[in-house]
N, C-alpha and C positions, 0 to 999 in steps of 0.2 A: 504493500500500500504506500504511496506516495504521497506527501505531505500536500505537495502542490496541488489543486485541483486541475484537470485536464482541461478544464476552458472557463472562457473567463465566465465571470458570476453578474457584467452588469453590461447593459448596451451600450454605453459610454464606453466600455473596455477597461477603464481603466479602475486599478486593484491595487497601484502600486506607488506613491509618490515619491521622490527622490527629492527633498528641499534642503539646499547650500542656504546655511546661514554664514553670513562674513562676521569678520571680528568686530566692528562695530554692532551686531545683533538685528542689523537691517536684511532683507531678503534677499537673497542672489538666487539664480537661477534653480527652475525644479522640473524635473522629468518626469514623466506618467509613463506605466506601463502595465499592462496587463497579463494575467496569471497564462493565456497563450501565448506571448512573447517570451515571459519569464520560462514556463516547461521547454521553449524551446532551446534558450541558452543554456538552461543546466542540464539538458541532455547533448549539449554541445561538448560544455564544460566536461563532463562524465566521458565524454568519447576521447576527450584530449585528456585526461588522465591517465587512460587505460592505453590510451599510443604512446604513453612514456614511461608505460611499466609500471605504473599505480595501482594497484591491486586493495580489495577486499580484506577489510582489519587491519591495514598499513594505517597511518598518523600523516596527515598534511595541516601544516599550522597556520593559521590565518591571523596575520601580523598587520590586520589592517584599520582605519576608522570606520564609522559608520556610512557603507558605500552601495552602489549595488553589486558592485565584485564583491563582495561579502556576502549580501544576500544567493546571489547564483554561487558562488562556490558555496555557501552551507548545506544547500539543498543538491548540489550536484555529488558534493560529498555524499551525502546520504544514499542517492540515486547508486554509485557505484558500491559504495558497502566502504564507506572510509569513514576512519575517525578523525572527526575537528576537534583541534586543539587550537581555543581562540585565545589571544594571549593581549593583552592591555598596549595599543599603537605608542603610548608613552613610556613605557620600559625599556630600560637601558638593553646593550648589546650584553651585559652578563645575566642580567635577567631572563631573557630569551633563549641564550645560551644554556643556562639551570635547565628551561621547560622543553629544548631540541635533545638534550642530553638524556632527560630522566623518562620524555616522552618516545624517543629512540624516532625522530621523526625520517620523514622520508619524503617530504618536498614541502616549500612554504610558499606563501604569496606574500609580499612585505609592500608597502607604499613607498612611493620614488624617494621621498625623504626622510626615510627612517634610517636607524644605522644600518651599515653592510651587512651581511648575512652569510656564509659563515665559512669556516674550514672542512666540519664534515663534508661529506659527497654525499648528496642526494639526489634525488632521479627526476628531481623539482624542485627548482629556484625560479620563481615568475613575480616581477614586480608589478605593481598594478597599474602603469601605464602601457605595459606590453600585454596586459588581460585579453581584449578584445582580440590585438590582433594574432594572439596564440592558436583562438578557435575558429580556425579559418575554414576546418570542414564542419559543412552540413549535415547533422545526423537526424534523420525522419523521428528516429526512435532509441530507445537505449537501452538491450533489458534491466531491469530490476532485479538488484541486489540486494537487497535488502530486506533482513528478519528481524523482527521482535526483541528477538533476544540479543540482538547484535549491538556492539557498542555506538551509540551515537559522537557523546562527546567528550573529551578527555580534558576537563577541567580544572587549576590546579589555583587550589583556596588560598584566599588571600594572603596569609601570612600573619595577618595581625598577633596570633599568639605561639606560632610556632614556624618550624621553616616548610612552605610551603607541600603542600601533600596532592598529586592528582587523585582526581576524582572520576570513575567512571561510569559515564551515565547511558545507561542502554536506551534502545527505541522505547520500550516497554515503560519505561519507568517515565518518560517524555509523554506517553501519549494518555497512561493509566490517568496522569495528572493531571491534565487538560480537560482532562474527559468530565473530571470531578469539578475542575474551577468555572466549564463553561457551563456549566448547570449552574452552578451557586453565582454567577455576575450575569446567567441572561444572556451571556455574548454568544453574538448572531450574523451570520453575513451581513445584513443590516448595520451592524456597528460600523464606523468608521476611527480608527485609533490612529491617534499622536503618536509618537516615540521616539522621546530625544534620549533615553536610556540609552549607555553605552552599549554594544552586542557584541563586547567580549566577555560578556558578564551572564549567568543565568537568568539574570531579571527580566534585561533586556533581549538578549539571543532566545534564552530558552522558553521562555512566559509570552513576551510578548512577538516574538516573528513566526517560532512554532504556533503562537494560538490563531495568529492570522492565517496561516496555512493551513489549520486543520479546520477554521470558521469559514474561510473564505470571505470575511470582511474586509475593507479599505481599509490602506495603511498608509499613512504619510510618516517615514523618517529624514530626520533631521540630523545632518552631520554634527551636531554639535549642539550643546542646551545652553542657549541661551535665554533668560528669561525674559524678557520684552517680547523676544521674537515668539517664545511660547504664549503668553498671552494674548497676542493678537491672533496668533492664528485659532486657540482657543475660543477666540473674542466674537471670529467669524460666522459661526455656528456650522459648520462643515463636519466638527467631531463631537461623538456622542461618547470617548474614551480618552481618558490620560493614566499612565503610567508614571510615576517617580518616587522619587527620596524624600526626607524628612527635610534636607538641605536643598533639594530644588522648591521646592513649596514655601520654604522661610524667602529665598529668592524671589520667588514668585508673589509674594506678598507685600514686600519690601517694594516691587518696581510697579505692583499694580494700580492703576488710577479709575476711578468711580463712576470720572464724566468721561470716559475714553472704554474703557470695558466693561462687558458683561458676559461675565463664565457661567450664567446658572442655567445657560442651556445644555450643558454638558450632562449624560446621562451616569457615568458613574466615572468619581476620579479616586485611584486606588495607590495605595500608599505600604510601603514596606523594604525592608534590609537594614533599618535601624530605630530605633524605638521612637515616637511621634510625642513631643512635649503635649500637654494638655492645652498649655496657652498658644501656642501655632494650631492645633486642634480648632478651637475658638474661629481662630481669624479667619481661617479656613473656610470655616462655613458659614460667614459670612459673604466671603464673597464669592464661591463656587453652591452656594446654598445646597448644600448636602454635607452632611456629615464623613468623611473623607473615610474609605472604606479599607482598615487595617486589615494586612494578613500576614503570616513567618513562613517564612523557607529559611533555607539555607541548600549551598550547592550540592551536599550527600541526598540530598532526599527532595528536592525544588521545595514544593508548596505542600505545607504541613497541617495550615490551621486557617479561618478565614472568616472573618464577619460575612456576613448578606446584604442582599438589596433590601431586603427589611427586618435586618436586625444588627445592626451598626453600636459597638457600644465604646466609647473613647476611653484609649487605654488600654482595651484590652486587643488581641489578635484572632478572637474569636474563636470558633468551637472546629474540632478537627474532618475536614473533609471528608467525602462519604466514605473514601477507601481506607482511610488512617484512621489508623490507634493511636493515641497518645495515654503515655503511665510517668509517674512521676517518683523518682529514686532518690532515696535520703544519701547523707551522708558514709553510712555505712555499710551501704550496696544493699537497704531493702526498699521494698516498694512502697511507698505513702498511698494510704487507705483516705485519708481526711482530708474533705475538703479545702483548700485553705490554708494548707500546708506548704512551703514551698520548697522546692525538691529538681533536682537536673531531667530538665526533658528528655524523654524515651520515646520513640519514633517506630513504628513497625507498620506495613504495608507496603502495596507493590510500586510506591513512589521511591523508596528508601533502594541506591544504589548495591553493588554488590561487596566490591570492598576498596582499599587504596590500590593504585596503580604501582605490581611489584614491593609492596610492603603489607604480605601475611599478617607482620606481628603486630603493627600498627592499628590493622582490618582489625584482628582477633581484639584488641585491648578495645575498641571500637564497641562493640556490639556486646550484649549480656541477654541471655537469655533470648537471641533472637533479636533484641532489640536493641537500636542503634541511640548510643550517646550523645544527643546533642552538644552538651558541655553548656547548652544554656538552662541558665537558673527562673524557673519559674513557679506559679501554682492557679488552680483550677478554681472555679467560685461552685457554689450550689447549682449554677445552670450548666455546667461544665464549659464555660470561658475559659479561655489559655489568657494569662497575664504574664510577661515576662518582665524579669528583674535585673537580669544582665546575665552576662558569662560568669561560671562555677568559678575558673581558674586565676579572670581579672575583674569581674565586677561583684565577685562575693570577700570581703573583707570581715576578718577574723581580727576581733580587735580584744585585747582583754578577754578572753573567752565566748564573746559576745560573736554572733554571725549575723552581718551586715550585708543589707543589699544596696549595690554604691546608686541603681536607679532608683530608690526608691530617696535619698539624699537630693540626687539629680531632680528630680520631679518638684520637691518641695523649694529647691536653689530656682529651676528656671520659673517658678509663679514672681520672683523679684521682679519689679519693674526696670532693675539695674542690671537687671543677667541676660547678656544676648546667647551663651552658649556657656554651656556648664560640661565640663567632664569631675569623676568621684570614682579618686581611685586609693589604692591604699600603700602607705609607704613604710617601711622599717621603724619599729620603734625599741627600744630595750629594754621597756617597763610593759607594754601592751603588746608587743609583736609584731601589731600593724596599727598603726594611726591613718583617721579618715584624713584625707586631704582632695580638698576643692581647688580645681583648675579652673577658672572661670576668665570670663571674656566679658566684659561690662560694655554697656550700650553706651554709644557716644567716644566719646574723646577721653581718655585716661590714660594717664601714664600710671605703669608699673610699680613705680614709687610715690613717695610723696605723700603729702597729711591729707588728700583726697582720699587717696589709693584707702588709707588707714582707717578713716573713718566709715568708706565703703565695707570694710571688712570687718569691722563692729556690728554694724548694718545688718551684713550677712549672718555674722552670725547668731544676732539676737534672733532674725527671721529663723534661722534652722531651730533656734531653744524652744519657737513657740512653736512648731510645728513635728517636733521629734524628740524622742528619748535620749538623754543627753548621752550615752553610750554610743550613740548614731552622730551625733552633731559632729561635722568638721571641728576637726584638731589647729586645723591652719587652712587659709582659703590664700593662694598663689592666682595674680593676674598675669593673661598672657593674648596676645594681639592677635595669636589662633592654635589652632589646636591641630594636631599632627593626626592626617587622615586617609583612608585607601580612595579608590577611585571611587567608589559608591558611595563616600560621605561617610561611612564608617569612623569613630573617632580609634585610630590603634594606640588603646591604653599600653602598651608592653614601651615603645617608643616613649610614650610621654611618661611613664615613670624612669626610664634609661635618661631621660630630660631632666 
């Protein structure tokens, strides 16, 4: 079965948008194309693969931005039986170098301005302005390669707490999830979706290009997110879907104007890969008039948990998809019975991968009972809602024998009128073990020092006395002009306690 559909889905033809945003965030040029143009390049693509000795289960790594030679090679990959291994356009030549190494790749496609590529020999090196003219022959058709059970995509997790680990994510586990999210969001060829999400990333690649292909709805992406340029086209009413982060939405709030747009034509705008403050929550819905629809993935296992179109509850990430299990593990490796408890998320169903890419032992420490470790810290309410608190390893702090959840600090730091972003992490102490400490970003102009700075930090922390048990409260609150993050907006606490 073929992701793409065999013809297009609209009279217009056109399924597929391509819009250049330039560095100023104004509109440059955009391409249309339709799901019959597109099956015929990625059966193009597939036949030019397979003339240079690309074979079925082989690895080709897509070292590109968000382009349509990304789009046809993903889908062409698929078509021959290859695994993609998409790797972030802004990582260095050693970075790349780690993911060709561990990934054992065997051709890449990089953009004309990225660094050079590489020493191994591989049976594919194609930059993305020699794309087109590579696939000079014509192919009617191309068989299908492609099983269920075969590996889709060979993804290699960000690093924020350890050194990168691939991840391999079969057909199966791609399509099982989609199958669960496009019932719980409604999404319908009908829909028409934004996408200025990266697509080297699951969020973007996996959720939202997969879910176009398996919908057959219109898709407009965007080389780049920039928010003006999102807004307006938002503004249009042309999309009935957006996809983003917690940090494009803080953006997108910051640059939005009242007498210039109106987003509350949009029919669902959905939010996830990092926790959604309550007070951007708010703003949120005011101006897209809907309550912004929280879900968790993560790349082992995509989409895990997920509010509805009518039952959205801020805060939390919602109740676990039709195919998923979610259980919840104490400290001690037994399973919490009680509600309300909070306990590291366990994962089990046919979304959840098979294991790390050539790391057995890692796989095995991984999973317990069948069931996969998320390493994130969360717990369940009476209606079974998933609430997450942060990660077991850096966002659960052990202070005084006390166990501390650093989002739940977080939460009650960014309700400040003076807190533009908060990170709550926990640092060495000799008397407590780990002392809370607040990283924070203040609104406006501040320096770092100075009887401003001081008095803000009073501020702060009378705010945390009245809103927490003083065993919770920051120890010390450090200001800083940003906060050190992956390409998803992710804040990587491991880095900022090395800081």
């Amino acid at each position: 079965m073929r992701y793409l559909p065999f013809s297009s889905s609209r009279e217009d033809g056109t399924d597929l948008s391509i819009l250049n945003v330039l560095d100023d965030g104004s509109r440059g040029s955009i391409r249309h194309f339709s799901f019959n143009q597109l099956n015929q390049w990625v059966s193009n693509y597939a036949s030019f693969l397979n003339r240079r000795g690309v074979g079925k289960g082989e690895r080709v790594c897509l070292y590109l931005p968000n382009s349509l030679e990304l789009v046809v090679a993903l889908f062409g990959n698929h078509l021959l039986g290859v695994i993609t291994v998409p790797v972030n356009p802004l990582c260095t030549r050693e970075e790349l170098e780690f993911v060709a190494r561990e990934a054992e790749i065997s051709g890449i496609i990089t953009a004309e301005d990225r660094p050079g590529f590489c020493e191994r020999k591989l049976k594919l090196s194609l930059r993305q302005s020699d794309f087109w003219d590579a696939m000079t022959e014509q192919t009617t058709s191309f068989p299908e390669n492609q099983e269920e059970d075969a590996g889709a995509l060979l993804c290699f997790t960000s690093g924020t707490t350890a050194r990168p680990k691939g991840v391999l994510i079969r057909h199966r586990n791609i399509r099982s999830n989609l199958k669960d999210l496009i019932e719980t969001w409604g999404w319908t060829s009908e829909d028409s979706l934004l996408l200025s999400l990266p697509l080297f990333h699951v969020h973007g690649l996996g959720l939202g290009l997969h879910g176009w292909a398996m919908t057959g709805c219109r898709l407009a992406i965007l080389n780049r997110f920039r928010p003006r340029r999102v807004v307006e086209e938002l503004s249009s009413g042309e999309f009935t879907m957006f996809m983003g982060v917690p940090t494009m939405y803080r953006r997108i709030v910051d640059c939005y104007d009242w007498k210039l747009h109106d987003l509350s034509r949009l029919r669902l705008a959905i939010t996830g890969s990092a926790g959604m403050p309550m007070e951007l929550h708010g703003q949120c819905r005011k101006i897209f008039g809907q309550t912004l629809l929280e879900r968790y993935g993560m790349t082992e296992t995509f989409m895990n948990t997920s509010n509805t179109l009518t039952d959205r509850k801020p805060g939390s990430v919602g109740r676990p998809l039709p195919s998923v299990r979610i259980r919840l593990l104490d400290d001690q490796g037994q399973w919490i019975a009680t509600r309300g408890e909070p306990g590291e998320v366990c994962v089990q169903g046919p979304n959840v991968f098979s294991g790390y890419w050539q790391d057995p032992e890692t796989t095995r420490k991984s999973f317990i009972d069948g069931w996969f470790r998320t390493g994130d810290l969360g717990y369940l309410d009476e209606e079974g809602r998933l609430y997450l608190m942060g990660r077991v390893s850096v966002d659960f702090i052990k202070s005084g024998g006390n166990r501390i959840g650093a989002r739940e600090v977080e939460e009650v730091l960014e309700r400040h009128p003076s807190v533009q972003e908060v990170a709550v992490i926990g640092l060495p102490d000799h008397q407590l073990g780990e002392k809370v400490v607040a990283v924070v970003i203040a609104r406006g102009e501040l320096e770092a020092t100075g009887e401003k700075s001081l008095s803000l930090e009073e501020d702060l922390l009378n705010h945390c006395r009245q809103h927490l048990a003083s065993y919770k409260c920051p120890r010390e609150i450090r200001f800083v002009s940003e906060l050190p993050k992956n390409a998803m907006g992710k804040v990587q606490k491991n880095r900022l306690k090395a800081q």
